[in-house]
DOSE-931620 format. One line per 8 residues: their letters; for each residue x, y, z of C-alpha. Coordinates in steps of 0.1 Angstrom, whole numbers, plus 2048, in hexadecimal, padded with zeros to 3 digits. Layout:
BEGIN
a) X Y Z ~ ...
! end
This chain:
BEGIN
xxxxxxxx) 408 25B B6D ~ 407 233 B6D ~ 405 215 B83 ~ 419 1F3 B76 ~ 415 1D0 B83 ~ 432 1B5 B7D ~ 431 199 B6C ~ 42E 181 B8C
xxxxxxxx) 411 198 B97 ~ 403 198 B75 ~ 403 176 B73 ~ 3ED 16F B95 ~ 3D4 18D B8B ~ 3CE 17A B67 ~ 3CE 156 B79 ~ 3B5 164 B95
xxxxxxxx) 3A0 174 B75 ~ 39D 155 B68 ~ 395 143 B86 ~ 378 155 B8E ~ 36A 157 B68 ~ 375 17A B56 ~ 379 19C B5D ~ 386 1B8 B52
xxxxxxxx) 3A4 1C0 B68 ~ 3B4 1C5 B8C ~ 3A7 1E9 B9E ~ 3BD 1F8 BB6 ~ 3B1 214 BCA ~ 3BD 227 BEB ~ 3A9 22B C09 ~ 3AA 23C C28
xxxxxxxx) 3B1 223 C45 ~ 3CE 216 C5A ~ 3E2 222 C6F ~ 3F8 232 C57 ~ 3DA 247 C42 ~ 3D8 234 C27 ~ 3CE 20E C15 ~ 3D1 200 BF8
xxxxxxxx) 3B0 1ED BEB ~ 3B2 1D5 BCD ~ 38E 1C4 BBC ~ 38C 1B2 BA3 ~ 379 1C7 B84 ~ 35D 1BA B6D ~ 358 1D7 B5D ~ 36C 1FB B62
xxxxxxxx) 35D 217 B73 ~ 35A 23E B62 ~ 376 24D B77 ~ 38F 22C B6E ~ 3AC 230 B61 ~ 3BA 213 B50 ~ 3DB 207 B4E ~ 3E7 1E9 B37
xxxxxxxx) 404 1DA B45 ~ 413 1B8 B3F ~ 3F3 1A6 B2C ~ 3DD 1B4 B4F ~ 3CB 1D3 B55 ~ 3CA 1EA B76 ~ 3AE 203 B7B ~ 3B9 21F B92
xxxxxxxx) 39A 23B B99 ~ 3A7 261 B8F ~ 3A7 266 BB7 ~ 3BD 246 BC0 ~ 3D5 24D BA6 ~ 3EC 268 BB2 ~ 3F4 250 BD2 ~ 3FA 238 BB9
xxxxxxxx) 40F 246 B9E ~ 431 236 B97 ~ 427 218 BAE ~ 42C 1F1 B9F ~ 419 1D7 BAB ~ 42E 1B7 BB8 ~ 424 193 BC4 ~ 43C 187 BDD
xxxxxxxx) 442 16C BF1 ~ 450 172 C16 ~ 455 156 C2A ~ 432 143 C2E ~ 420 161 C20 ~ 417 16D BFA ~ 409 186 BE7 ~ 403 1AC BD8
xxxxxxxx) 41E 1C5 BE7 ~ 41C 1EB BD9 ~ 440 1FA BD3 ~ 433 21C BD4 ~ 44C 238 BD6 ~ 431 253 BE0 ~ 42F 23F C04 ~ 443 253 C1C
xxxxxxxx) 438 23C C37 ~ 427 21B C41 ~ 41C 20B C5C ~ 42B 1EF C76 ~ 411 1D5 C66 ~ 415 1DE C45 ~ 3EF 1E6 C3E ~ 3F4 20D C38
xxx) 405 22C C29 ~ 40A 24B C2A ~ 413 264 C0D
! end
């Protein structure tokens, strides 16, 4: 199982790292919320947690719990720009669904 993060997203995870003074990675999580069933969460990490697990992608690291990660498995993390709007978007291929807004999932 693994998680990856492109460099354009790896890039703003290490700049917004350094902005706010260290830490030790990017953790992505799933929730239950939306419309759909399910939301993705992202925190910035000082220190990782005893169910992460890490993955070391493109000089950043992404700490997905053991219960996130099969809702997460295969997906890459992207930072796009769409018209006046920027920022993380999941190409996850367990989604089978999302919602109008774009908020939530469902697997």
């Amino acid at each position: 199982m693994t998680i990856t993060v492109t460099p354009k997203a790896a890039g703003k995870i290490r700049q917004a790292l350094d902005k706010r003074g260290g830490g030790v990675g990017l953790r992505v999580a799933v929730r239950t919320s939306g419309c759909s069933g399910y939301a993705y969460a992202l925190e910035f990490a000082d220190t990782a947690l005893p169910d992460d697990l890490s993955f070391p992608c493109e000089g950043v690291t992404l700490l997905v719990d053991a219960q996130s990660l099969p809702m997460l498995d295969g997906t890459e993390l992207d930072w796009v720009r769409e018209g006046l709007n920027e920022g993380f978007k999941f190409h996850n291929p367990n989604a089978t669904a999302t919602c109008g807004c774009g908020e939530s999932f469902a697997v």
